[in-house]
Backbone bond lengths (Angstrom), bond angles and torsions (degrees), N, CA, C in turn:
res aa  C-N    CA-C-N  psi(-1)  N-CA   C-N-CA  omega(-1)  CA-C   N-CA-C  phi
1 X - - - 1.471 - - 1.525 109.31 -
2 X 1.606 122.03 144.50 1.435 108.87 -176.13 0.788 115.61 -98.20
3 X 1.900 144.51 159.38 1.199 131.67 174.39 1.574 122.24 -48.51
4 X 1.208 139.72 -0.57 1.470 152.04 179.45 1.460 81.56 -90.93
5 X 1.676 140.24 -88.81 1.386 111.67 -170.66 1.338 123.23 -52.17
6 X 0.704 122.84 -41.89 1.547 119.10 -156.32 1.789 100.27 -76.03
7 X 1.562 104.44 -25.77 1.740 104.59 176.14 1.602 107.87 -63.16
8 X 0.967 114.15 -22.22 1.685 136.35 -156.21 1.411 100.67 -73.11
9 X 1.780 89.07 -84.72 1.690 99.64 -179.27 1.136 124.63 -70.94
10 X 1.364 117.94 16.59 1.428 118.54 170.92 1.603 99.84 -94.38
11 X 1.595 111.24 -29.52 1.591 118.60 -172.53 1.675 87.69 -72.89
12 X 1.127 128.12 -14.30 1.774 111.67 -156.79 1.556 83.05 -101.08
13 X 1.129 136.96 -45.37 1.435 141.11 -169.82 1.329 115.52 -43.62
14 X 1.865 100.69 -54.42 1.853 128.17 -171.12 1.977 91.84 -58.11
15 X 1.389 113.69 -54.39 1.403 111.70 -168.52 1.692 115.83 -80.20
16 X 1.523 110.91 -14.46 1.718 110.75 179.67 1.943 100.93 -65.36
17 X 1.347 103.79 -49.53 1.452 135.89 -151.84 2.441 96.46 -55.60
18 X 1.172 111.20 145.22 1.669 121.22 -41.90 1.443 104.73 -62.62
19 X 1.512 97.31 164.08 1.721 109.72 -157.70 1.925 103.76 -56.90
20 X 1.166 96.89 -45.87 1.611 113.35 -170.71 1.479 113.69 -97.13
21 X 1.376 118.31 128.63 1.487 146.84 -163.35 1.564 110.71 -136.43
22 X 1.308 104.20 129.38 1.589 105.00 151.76 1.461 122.25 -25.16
23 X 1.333 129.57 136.44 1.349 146.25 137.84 1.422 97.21 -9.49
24 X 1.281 132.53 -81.38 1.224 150.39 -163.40 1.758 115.89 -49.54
25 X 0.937 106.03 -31.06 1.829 111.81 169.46 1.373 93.81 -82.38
26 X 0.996 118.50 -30.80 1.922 107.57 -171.16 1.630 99.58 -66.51
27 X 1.426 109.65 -48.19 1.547 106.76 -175.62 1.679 111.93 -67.53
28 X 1.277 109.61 -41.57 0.916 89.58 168.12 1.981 162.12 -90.44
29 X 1.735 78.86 17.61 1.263 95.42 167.49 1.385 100.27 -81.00
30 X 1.459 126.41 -64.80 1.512 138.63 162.37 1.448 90.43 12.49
31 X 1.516 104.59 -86.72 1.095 130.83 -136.06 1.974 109.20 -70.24
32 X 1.755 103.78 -3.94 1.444 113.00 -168.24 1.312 98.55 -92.02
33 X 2.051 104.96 -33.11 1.304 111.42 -163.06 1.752 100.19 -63.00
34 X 1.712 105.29 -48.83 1.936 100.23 -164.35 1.398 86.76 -58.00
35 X 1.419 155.18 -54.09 1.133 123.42 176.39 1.173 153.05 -22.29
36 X 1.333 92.50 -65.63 2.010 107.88 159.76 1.716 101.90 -37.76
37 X 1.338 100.46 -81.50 1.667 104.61 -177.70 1.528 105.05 -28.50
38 X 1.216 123.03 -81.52 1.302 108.92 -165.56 1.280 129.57 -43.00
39 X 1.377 105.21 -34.22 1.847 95.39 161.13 0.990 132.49 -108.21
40 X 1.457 111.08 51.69 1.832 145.64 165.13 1.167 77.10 -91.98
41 X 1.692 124.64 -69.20 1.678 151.61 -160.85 1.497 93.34 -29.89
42 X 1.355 113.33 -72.42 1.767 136.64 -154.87 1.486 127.69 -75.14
43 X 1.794 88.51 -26.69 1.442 94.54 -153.29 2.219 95.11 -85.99
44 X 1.621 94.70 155.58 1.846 98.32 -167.31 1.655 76.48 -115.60
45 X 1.641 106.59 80.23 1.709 103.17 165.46 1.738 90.34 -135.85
46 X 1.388 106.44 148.37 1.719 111.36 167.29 1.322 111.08 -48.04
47 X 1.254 126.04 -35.34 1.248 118.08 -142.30 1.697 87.09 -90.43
48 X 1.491 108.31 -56.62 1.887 113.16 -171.19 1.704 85.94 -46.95
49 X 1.788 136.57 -47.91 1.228 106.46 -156.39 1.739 113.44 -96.06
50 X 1.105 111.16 20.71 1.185 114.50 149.27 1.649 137.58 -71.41
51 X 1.744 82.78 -48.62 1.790 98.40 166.52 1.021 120.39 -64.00
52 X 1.269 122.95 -30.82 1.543 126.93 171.17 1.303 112.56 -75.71
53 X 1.411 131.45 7.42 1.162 121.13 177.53 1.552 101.46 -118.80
54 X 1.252 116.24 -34.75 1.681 111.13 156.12 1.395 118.37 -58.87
55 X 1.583 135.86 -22.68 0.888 126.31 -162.82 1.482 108.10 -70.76
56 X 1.485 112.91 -33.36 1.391 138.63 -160.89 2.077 94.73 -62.74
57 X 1.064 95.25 -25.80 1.651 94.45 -177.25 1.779 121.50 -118.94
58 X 1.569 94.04 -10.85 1.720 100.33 149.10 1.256 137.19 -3.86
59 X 1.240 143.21 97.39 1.413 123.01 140.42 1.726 133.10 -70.26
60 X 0.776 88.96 11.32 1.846 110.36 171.01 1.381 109.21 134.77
61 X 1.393 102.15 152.60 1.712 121.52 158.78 1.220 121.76 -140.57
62 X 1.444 93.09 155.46 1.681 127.37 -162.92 1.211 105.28 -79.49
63 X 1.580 130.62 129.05 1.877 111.08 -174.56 1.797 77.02 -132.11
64 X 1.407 100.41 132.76 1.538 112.99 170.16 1.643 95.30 -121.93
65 X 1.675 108.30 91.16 1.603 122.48 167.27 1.687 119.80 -46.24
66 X 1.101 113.76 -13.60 1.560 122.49 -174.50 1.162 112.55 -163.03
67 X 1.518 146.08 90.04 1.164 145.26 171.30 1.820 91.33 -100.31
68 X 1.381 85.43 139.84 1.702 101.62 -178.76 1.512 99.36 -131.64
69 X 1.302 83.68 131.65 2.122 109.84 177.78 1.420 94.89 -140.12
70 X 1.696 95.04 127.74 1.103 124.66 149.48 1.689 122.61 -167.04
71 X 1.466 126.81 -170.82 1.174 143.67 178.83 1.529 109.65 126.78
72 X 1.479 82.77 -166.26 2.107 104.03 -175.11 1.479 110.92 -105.92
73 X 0.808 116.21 97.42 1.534 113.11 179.31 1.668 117.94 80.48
74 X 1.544 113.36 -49.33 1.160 120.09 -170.72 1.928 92.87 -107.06
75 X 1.589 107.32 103.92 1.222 106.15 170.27 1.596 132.99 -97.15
76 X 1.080 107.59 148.46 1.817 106.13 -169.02 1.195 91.90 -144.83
77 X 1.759 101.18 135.66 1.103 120.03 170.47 1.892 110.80 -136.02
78 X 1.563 104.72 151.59 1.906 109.48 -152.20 1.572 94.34 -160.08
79 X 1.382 103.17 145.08 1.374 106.77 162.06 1.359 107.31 166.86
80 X 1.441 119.49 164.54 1.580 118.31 -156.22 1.625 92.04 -96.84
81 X 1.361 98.65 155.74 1.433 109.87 -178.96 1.513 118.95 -139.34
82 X 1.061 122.75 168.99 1.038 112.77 170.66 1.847 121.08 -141.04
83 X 1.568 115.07 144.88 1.781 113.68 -166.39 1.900 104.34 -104.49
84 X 0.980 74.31 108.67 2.148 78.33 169.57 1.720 110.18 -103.17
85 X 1.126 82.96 102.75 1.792 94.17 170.67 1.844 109.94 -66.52
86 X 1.449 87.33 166.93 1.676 99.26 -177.30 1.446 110.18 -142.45
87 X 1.883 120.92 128.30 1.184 88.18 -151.90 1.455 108.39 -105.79
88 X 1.432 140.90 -154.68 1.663 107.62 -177.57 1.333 117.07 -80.03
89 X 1.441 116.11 -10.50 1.771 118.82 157.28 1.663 116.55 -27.75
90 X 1.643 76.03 -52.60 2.003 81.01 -175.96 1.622 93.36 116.60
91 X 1.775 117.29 9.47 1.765 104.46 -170.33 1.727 83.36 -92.29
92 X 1.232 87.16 171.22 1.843 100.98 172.86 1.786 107.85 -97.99
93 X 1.270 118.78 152.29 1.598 110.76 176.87 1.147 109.34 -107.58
94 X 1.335 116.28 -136.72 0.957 127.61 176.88 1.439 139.43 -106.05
95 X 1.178 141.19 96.07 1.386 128.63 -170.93 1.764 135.09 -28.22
96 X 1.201 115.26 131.08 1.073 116.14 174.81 1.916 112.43 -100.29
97 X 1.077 123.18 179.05 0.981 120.67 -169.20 1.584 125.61 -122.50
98 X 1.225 136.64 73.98 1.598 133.87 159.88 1.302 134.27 -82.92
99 X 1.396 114.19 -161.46 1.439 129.69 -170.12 1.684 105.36 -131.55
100 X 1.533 117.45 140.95 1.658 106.61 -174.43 1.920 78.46 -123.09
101 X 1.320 96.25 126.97 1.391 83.12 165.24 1.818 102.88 -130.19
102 X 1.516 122.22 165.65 1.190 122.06 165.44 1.558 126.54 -157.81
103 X 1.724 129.54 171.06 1.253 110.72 -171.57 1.164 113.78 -145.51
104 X 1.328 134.30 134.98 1.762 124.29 -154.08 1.778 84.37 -135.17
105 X 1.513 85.88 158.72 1.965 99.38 161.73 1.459 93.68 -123.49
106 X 1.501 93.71 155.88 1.260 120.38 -170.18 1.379 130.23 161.90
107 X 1.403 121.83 166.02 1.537 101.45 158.47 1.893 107.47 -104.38
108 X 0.966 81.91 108.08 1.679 110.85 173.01 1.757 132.15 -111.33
109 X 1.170 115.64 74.45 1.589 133.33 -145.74 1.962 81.62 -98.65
110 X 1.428 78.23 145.33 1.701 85.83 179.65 1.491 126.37 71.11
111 X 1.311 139.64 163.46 1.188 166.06 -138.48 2.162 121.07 -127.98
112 X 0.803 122.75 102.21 1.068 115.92 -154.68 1.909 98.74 -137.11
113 X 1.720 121.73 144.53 1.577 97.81 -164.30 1.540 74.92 -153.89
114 X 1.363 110.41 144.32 1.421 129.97 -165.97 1.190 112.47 -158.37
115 X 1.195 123.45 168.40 1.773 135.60 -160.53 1.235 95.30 -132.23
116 X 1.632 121.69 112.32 1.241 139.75 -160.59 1.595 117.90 -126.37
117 X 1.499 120.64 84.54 1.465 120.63 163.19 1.180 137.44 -86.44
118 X 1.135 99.87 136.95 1.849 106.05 172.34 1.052 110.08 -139.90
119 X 1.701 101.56 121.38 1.436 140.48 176.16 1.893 111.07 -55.82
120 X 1.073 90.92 107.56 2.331 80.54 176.35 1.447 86.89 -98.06
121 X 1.368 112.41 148.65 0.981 111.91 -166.72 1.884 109.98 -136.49
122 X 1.442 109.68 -2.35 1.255 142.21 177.25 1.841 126.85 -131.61
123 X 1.349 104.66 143.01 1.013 109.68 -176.57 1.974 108.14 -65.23
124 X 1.274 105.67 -48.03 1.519 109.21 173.55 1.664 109.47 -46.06
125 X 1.688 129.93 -29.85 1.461 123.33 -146.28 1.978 75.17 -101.77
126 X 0.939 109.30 -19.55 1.816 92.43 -171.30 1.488 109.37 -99.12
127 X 1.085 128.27 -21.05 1.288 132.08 164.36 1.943 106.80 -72.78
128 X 1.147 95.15 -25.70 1.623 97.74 178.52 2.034 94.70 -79.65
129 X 0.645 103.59 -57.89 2.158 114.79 -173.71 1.865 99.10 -51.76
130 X 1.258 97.17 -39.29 1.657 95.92 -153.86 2.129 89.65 -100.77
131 X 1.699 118.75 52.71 1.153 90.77 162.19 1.813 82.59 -128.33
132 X 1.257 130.54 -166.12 1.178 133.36 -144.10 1.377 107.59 -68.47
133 X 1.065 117.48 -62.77 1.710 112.11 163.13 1.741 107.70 -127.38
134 X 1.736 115.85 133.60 1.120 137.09 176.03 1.302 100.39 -103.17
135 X 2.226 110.64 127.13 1.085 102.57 158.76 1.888 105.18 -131.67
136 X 1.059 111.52 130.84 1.289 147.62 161.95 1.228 76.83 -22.84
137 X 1.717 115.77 123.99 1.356 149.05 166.23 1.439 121.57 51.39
138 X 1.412 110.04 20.06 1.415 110.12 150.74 1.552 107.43 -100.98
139 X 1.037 128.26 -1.85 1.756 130.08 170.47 1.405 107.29 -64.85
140 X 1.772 130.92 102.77 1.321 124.41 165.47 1.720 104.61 -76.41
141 X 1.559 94.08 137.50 1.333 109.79 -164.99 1.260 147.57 95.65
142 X 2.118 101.07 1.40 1.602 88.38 -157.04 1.590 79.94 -115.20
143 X 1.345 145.04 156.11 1.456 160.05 164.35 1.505 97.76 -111.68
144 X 1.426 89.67 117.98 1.608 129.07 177.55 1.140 108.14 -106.15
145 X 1.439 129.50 120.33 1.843 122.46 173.05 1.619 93.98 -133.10
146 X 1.243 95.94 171.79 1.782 108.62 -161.02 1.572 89.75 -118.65
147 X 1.688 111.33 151.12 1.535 120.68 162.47 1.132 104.11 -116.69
148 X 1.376 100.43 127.25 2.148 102.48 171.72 1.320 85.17 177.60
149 X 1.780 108.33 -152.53 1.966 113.87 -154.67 1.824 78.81 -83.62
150 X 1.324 74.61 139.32 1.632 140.47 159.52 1.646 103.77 84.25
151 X 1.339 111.80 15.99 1.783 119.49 -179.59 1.820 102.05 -31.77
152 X 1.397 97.69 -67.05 1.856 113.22 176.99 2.002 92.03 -21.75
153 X 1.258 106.78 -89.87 0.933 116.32 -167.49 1.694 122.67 -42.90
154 X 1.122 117.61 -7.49 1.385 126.89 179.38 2.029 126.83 -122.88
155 X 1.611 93.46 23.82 1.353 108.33 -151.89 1.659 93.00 -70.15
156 X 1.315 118.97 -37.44 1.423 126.26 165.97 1.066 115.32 -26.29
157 X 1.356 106.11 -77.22 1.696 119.96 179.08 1.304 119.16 -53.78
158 X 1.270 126.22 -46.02 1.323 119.79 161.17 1.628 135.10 -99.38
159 X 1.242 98.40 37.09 1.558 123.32 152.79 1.561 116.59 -36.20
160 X 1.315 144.78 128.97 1.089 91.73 159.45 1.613 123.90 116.28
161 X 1.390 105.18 -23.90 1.467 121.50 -174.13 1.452 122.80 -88.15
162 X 1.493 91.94 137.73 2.016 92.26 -179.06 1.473 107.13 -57.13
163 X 1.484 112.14 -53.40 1.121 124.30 -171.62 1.243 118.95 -123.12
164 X 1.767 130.31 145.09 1.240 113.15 170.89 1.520 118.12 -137.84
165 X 1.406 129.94 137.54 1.512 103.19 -147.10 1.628 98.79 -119.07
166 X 1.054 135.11 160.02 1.335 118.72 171.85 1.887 98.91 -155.05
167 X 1.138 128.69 161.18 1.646 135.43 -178.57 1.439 105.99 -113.59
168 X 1.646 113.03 171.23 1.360 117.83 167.55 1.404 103.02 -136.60
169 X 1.077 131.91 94.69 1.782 123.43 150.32 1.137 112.42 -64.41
170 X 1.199 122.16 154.78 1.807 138.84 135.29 1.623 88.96 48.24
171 X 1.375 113.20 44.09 1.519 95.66 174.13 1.559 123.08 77.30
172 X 1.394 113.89 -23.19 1.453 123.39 174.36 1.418 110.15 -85.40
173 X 1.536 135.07 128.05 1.416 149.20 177.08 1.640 98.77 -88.45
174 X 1.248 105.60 126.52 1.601 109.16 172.86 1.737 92.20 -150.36
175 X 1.862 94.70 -173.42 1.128 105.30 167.24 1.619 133.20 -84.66
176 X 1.069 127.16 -179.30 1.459 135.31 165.75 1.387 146.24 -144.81
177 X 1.258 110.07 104.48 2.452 111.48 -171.90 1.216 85.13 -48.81
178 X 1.571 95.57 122.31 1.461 103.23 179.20 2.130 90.06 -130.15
179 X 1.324 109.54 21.83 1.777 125.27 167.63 1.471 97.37 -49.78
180 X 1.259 109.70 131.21 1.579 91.05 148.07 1.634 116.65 109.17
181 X 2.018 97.75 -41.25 1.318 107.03 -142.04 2.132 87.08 -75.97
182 X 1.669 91.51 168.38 1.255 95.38 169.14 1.406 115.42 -135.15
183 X 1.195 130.73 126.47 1.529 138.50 -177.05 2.192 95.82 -98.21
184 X 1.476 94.29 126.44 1.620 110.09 174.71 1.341 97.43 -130.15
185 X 1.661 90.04 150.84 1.983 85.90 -174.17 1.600 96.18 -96.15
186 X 1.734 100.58 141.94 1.703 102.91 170.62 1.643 109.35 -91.76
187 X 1.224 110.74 77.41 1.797 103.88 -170.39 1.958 119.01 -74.86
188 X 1.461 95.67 5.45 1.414 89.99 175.21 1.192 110.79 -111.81
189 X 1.287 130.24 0.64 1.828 130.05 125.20 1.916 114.39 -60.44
190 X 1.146 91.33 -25.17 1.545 73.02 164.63 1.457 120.83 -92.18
191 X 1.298 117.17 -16.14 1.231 117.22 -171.49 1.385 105.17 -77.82
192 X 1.695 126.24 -17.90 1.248 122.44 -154.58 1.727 100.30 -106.09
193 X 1.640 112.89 -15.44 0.974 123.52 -172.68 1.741 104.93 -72.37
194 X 1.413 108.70 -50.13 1.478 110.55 -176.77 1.303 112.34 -98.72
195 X 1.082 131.45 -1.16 1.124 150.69 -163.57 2.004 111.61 38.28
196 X 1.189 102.42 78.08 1.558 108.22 -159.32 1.368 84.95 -155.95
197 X 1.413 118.61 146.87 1.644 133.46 147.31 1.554 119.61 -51.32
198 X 0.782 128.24 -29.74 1.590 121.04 157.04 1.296 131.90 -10.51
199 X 1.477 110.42 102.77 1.504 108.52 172.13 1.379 120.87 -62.14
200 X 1.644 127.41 141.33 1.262 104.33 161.19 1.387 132.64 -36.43
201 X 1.207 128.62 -53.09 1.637 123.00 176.00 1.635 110.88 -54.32
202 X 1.017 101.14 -45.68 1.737 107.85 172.92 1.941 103.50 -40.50
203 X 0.932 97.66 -84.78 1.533 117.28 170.99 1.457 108.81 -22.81
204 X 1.377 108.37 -57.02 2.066 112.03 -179.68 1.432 96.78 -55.09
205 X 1.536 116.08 -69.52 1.290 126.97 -142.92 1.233 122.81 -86.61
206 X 1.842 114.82 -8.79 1.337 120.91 140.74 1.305 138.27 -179.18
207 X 1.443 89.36 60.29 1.497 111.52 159.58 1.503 110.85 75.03
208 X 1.467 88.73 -150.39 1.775 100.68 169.27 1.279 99.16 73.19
209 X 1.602 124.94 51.20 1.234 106.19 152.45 1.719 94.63 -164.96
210 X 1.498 126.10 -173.62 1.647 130.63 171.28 1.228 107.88 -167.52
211 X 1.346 70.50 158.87 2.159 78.26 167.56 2.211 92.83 -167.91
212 X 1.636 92.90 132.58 1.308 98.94 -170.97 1.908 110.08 -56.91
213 X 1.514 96.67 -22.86 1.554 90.35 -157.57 1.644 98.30 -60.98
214 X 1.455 121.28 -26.95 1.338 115.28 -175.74 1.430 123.92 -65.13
215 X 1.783 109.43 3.59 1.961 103.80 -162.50 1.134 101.35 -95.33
216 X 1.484 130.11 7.62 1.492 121.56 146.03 1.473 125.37 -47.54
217 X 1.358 92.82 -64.94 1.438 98.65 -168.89 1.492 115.37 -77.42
218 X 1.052 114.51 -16.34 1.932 109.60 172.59 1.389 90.19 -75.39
219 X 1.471 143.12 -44.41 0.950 153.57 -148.41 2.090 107.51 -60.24
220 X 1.759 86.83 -38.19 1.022 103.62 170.03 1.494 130.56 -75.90
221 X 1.318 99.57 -51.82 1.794 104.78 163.72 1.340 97.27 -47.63
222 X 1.023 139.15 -83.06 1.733 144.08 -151.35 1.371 99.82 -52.37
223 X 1.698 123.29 -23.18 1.907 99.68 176.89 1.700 98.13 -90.24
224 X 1.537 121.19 -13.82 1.715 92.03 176.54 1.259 128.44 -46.10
């Protein structure tokens, strides 16, 4: 294994750990994600109104409410996320529950935490995300493009994409290296959320389950 995995899943390990949480962290990640969305919703930047215009043709996206990067040289970045499927109606479901973890070299000094979506935009890119662990560019076949400065200018090139990922700092929309990264499903936050045996992928890929606290945030996808 190379130090890039093993930096990784050690970052996915630090953020799984401990496996089991209150009800109440579940909502309130929920509850960080309709946030994010809404100021995809609000925000007058190219980049948010681009996403909002992919969103419209979505088969689900991934909202990571807090991705945290930091270290010395060897950077890692982790944080829980969550996948809202869409079904071919066009309604939004229900979220399932994972982990996005990832691992960069560099000199990268300091701590930095951002709200990180990615648009699936194909049935092939979510069946690729939703099997036990997905890592970013070992998928043959799937085209990944990034939203941030100069996206406008590159809409050509990323015409076309399974997936497209873009971040929000401090209110600023940019892009994100999303190489590398690996999405694992946390299904015993999901299990605690609906209180059902349901794996997260189960949950994405077909339903059969609710919980009201989530009709915010679909609530939100459905006004983009």
């Amino acid at each position: 294994m190379t130090r890039l995995c093993a930096f990784a899943l050690a970052a996915l390990l630090l953020v799984a750990a401990p496996a089991a949480r209150a009800a109440s962290d579940q909502q309130q990640l929920v509850d960080a994600a309709a946030l994010a969305i809404e100021n995809i919703h609000s925000a007058q930047d190219p980049v948010a109104a681009k996403a909002r215009a992919l969103m419209h043709q979505a088969r689900a996206v991934l909202i990571v409410p807090a991705l945290v990067k930091g270290g010395f040289f060897v950077g890692a970045q982790g944080g829980n996320a969550i996948l809202v499927p869409r079904d071919p109606g066009g309604a939004w479901g229900y979220p399932g529950f994972y982990i996005m973890a990832a691992a960069s070299f560099g000199l990268q000094m300091g701590v930095e935490v951002s709200e990180v979506v990615l648009i699936i935009m194909s049935d092939k890119a979510l069946t690729a995300v939703t099997r036990n662990q997905f890592k970013f560019g070992a998928e043959a076949g799937l085209a990944i493009a990034t939203l941030g400065a100069g996206a406008e200018a590159n809409t050509t090139s990323n015409a076309g994409a399974d997936i497209y990922g873009f971040s929000i700092s401090k209110g600023l929309f940019g892009g994100i290296a999303v190489s590398g990264g690996l999405i694992h499903p946390r299904s015993s936050w999901t299990h605690a959320y609906y209180h059902d045996k349901l794996s997260s992928n189960a949950v994405v890929r077909k339903g059969g389950v609710s919980n009201p606290g989530a009709d915010a945030l679909r609530a939100a996808l459905g006004g983009i």
